[in-house]
C-alpha positions in Angstrom: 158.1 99.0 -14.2 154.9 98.8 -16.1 153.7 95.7 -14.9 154.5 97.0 -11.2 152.2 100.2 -11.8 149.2 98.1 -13.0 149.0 95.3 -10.7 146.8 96.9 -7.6 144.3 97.4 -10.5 143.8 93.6 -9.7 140.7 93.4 -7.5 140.6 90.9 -4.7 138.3 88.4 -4.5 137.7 90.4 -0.7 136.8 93.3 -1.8 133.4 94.2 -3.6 132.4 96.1 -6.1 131.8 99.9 -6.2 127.9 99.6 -6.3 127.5 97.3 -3.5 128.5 99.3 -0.8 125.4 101.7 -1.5 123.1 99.0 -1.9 124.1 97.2 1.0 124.0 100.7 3.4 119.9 101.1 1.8 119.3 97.7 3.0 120.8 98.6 6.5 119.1 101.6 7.0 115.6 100.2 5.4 115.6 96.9 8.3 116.6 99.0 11.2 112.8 101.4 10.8 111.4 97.8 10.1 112.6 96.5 13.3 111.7 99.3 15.3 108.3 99.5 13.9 107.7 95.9 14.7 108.3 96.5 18.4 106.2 99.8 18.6 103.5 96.9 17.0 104.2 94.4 19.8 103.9 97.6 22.1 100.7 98.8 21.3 99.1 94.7 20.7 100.2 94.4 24.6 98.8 98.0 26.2 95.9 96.9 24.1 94.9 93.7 25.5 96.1 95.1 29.1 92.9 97.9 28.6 90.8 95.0 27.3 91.8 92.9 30.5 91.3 95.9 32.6 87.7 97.0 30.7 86.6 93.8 31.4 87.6 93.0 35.0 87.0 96.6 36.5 83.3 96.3 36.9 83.6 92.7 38.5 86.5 93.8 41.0 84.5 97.1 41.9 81.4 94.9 42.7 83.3 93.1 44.5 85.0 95.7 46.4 81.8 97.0 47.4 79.6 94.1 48.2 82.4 91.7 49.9 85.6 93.6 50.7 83.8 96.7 52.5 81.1 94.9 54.6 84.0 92.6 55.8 85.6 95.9 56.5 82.7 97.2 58.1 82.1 94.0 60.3 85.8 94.1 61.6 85.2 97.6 62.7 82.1 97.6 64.3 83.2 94.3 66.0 85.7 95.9 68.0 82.8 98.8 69.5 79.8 98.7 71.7 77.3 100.0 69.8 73.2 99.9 69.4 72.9 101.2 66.1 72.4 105.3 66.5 75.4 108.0 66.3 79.1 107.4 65.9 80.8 104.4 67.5 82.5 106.0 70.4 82.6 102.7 72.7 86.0 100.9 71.9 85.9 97.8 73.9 88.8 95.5 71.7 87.7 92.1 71.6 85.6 92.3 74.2 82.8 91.2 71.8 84.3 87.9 70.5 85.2 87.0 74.3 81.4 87.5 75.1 80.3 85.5 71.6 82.4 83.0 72.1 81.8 82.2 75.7 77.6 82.7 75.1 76.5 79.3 74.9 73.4 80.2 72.4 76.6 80.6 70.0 78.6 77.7 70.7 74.9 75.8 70.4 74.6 77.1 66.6 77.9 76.3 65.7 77.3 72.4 66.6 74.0 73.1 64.5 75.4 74.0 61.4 77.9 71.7 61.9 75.1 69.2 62.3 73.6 70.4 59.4 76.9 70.0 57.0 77.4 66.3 58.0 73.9 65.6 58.0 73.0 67.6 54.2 76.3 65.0 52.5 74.6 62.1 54.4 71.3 62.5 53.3 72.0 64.4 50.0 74.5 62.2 48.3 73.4 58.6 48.3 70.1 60.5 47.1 71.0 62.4 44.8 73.9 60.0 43.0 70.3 56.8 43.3 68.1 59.3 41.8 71.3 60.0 39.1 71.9 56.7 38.4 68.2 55.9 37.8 67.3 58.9 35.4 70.9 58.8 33.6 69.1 55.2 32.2 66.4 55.2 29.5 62.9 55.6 31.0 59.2 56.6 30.3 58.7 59.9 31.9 62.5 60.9 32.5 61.7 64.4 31.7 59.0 65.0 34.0 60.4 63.4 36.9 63.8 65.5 36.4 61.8 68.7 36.7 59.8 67.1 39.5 63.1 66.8 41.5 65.1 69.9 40.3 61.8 72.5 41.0 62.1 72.5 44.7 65.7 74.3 44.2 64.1 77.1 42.0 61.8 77.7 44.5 62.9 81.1 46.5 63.7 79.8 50.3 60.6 81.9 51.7 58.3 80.4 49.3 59.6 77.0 50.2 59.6 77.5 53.8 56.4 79.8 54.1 55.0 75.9 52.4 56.6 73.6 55.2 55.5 75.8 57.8 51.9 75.5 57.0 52.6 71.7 56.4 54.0 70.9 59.5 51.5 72.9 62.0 50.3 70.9 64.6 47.0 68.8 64.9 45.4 70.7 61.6 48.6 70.7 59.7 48.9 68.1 56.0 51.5 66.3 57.7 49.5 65.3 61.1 46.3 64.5 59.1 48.3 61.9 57.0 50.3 60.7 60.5 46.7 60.4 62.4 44.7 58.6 58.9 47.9 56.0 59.4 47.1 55.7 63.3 50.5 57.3 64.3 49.9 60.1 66.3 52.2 63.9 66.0 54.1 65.4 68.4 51.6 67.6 70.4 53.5 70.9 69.8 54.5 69.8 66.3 57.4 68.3 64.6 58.4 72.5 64.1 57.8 72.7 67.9 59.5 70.0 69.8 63.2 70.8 70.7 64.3 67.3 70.3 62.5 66.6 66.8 62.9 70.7 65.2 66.5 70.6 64.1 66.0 67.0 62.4 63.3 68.3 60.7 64.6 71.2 59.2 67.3 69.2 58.2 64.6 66.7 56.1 63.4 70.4 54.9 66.4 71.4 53.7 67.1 67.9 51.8 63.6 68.2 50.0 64.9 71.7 48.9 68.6 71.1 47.7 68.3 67.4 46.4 68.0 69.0 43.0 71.3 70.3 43.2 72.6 67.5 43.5 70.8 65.3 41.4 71.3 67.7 38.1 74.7 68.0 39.1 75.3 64.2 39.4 73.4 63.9 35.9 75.8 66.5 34.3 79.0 64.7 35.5 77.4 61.4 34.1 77.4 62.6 31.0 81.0 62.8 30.5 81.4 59.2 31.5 82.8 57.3 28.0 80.5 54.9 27.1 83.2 52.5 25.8 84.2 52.0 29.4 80.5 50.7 30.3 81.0 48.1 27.4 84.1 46.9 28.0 83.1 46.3 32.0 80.3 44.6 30.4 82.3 42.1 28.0 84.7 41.4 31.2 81.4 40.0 32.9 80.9 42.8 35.7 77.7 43.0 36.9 75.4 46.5 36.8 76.3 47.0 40.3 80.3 46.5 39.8 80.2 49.0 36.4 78.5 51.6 38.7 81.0 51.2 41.8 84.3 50.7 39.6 83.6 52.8 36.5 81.1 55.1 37.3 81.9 56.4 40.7 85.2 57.2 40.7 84.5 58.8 37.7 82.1 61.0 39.6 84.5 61.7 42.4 85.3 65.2 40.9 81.5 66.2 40.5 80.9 64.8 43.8 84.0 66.6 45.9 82.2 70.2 44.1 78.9 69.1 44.8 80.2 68.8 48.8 82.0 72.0 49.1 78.9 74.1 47.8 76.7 72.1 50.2 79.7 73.1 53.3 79.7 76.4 52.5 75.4 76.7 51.9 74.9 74.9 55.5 77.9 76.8 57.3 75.8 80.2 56.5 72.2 79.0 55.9 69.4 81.5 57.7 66.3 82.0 55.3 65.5 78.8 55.7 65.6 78.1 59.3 64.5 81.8 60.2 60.9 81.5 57.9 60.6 77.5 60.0 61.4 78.4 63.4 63.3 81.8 64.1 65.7 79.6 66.0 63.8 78.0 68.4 62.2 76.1 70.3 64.5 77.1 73.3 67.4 77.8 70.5 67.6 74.4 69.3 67.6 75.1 65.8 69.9 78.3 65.9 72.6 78.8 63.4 75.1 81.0 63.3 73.8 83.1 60.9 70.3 83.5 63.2 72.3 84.3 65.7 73.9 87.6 64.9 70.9 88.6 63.2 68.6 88.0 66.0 71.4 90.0 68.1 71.3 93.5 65.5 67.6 93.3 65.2 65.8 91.9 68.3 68.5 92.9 71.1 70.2 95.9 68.9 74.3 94.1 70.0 75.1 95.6 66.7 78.8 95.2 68.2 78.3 91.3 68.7 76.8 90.9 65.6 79.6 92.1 63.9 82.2 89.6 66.0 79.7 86.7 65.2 80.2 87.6 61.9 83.8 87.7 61.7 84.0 84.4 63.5 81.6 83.0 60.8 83.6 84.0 58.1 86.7 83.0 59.3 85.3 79.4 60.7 84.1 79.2 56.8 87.1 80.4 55.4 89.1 77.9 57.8 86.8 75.0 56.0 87.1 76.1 52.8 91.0 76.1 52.8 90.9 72.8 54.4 88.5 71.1 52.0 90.2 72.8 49.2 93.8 71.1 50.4 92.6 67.9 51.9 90.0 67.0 49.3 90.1 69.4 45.8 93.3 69.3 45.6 93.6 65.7 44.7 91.3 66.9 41.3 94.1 69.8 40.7 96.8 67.5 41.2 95.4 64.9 38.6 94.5 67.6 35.9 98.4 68.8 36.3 99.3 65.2 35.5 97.5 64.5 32.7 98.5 68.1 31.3 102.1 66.8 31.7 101.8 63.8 29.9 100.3 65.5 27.0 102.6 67.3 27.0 105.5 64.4 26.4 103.1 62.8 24.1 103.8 66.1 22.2 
């Protein structure tokens, strides 16, 4: 009977001892504050960086809001009224005012002009500006000088520039005739500005002089990330100068170039200063752009109504182009820098 009373004395290798229950409970309790405190951490770290976010990005969204989204807003409305400009807009007339712009032939005209302008400003602009690259990317006395040289005309303000070519270009007394006529060729008797055959072309050789630093600069930037072990290993394969620069260099450039092209699309699809300070649109509308256009219809003739549909259609024609390019041509750029991302990320 004895040995039957003292056997449950026997502890269980189960079962623990009497003072590791309480110490095990203190644990317990002491992770579960831990663990709550850690998320009220992750908490605050997050509403934090979302005030920092929102600090920071107010002030850009509210300029924006103010200087983009309203005068679109503004446009739209007054598009849709007849209206000169004095008391409330009372004179709904729908879309009678993009019928009228779109069938005025003045419009249509400045819409082959600036298209005129976009094809002509890559034309000119980029075998120019990737020579002029190519030449001052290479070692030469002067390189300084002659890359300021080319880049100050884009400093200049437009009305300074164009204030400049205007006095240039004035017929018979003007720099440009006096060189022609010491050369024995003879101007255009109402001036290269003047002539409606000659005035768009030459405020398209204007507009090259002015924004050929652009491109240059940006040409000589992208050259710069072109490894130079790729130049000498073209060179130990026996390419010549000519094959490093259309094999290596180039495509290379593609990117810098494809940027370079949508700025200069965008700049020619809403250019004005520049063709407003050389001819105002003339002679008989043959240099008109889109741009001119509306303005010359709220200032001169006070269609406050049609310039607000001319404007819509401007933005929405450049909107159009800009998706396009972006898809057709940028995306190509987006699509390689996703792939090489990727395979980083294997090699990882």
């Amino acid at each position: 009977m004895a040995a039957d009373v003292s056997a449950p004395a026997v502890a269980s290798p189960a079962t623990s001892t009497p003072a590791e229950g309480p110490a095990v409970r203190r644990k317990v309790r002491a992770a579960g504050p831990a663990r709550g405190a850690g998320r009220k951490g992750a908490s605050r770290a997050k509403w934090r960086k979302r005030a920092e976010i929102a600090f920071f990005v107010t002030p850009a969204l509210a300029l924006l809001a103010v200087f983009v989204a309203w005068p679109i807003v503004t446009a739209v409305h007054m598009s849709l009224y007849r209206w000169r400009g004095f008391g409330p807009m009372v004179d709904f007339v729908g879309l009678a005012n993009y019928t009228s712009v779109l069938t005025n032939q003045v419009f249509t005209d400045a819409v082959i002009h600036n298209l005129i302008i976009v094809v002509g400003s890559i034309v000119l602009q980029l075998p120019l500006g990737l020579a002029l690259a190519l030449l001052l990317n290479r070692r030469m006395w002067g390189q300084g000088l002659v890359r300021t040289i080319i880049f100050v005309p884009y400093v200049l303000a437009e009305v300074v520039a164009g204030v400049v070519w205007f006095q240039l270009l004035q017929p018979q007394y003007g720099v440009v005739d006096t060189i022609l006529s010491s050369l024995g060729i003879s101007g255009p008797p109402q001036g290269f500005l003047g002539t409606p055959d000659l005035a768009l072309w030459t405020v398209l050789v204007v507009l090259t002089w002015k924004y050929l630093g652009l491109a240059v600069i940006l040409f000589l930037a992208g050259l710069q990330g072109v490894p130079e072990d790729l130049y000498e290993a073209a060179q130990l394969d026996g390419a010549s100068w000519w094959q490093v620069q259309w094999r290596v260099t180039i495509p290379l450039l593609g990117p810098t170039m494809r940027t370079w092209g949508f700025l200069s699309m965008i700049g020619s699809l809403q250019l004005f200063d520049m063709v407003w300070i050389l001819t105002r649109g003339g002679p008989a509308n043959s240099t008109t752009t889109m741009a001119t256009f509306l303005i010359d219809q709220g200032t001169r003739s006070q269609n406050f109504g049609i310039a607000g549909a001319a404007s819509v259609i401007l933005f929405v024609l450049a909107l159009i182009l800009a998706v396009a390019y972006q898809q057709l041509i940028l995306s190509r750029d987006t699509r390689s820098g996703e792939g090489r991302r990727k395979k980083k990320g294997l090699k990882v």
